[in-house]
C-alpha positions in Angstrom: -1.1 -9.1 -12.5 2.0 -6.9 -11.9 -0.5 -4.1 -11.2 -2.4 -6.2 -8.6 1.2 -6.6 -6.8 2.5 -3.6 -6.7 -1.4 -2.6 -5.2 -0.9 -5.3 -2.7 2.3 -4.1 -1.7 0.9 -0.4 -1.2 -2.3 -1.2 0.4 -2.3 -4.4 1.4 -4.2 -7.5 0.4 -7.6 -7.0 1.3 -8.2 -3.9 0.4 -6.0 -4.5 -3.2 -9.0 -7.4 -3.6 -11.4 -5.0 -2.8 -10.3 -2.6 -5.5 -10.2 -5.6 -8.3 -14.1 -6.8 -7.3 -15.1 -3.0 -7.8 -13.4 -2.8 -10.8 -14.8 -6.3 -12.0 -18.4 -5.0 -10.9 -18.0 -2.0 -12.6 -17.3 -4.0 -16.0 -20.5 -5.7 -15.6 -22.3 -2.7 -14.7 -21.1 -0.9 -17.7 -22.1 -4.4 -19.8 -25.8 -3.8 -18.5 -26.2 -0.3 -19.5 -24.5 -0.6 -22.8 -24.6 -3.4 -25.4 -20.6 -4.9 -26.1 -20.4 -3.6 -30.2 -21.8 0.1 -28.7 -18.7 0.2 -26.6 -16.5 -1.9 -28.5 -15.9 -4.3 -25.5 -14.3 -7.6 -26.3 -13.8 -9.9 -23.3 -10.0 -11.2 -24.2 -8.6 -12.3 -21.3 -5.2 -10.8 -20.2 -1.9 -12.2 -19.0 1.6 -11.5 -17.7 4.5 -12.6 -18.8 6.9 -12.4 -15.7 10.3 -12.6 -16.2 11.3 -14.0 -12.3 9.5 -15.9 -9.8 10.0 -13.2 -6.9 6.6 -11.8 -8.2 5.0 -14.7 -8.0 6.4 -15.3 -4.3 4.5 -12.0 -3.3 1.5 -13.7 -3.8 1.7 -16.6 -1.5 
């Protein structure tokens, strides 16, 4: 999530959404071509742990 801000913050909003959908298609398109055990692909999730709420401000 820290990622995305620091995007947003150097590009903007829209295009820093842009740039996760592409990256979310790509996922699936790599999930299409290959089965998940032939690229070891486990679908975990992912979180940040942020340690103030001025991060969470950016977003709003």
């Amino acid at each position: 999530m820290t990622e995305i801000i620091a995007d947003a913050g150097k590009m903007g909003w829209p295009k820093t959404l842009h740039l996760v959908k592409m990256q979310f298609k790509g996922v699936e398109k790599i999930q299409h071509y290959f089965k998940k055990d032939a690229i070891n692909f486990e679908n975990c999730g992912g979180f940040a742990i942020l340690k103030d709420i001025q991060c969470l401000e950016k977003m709003a």
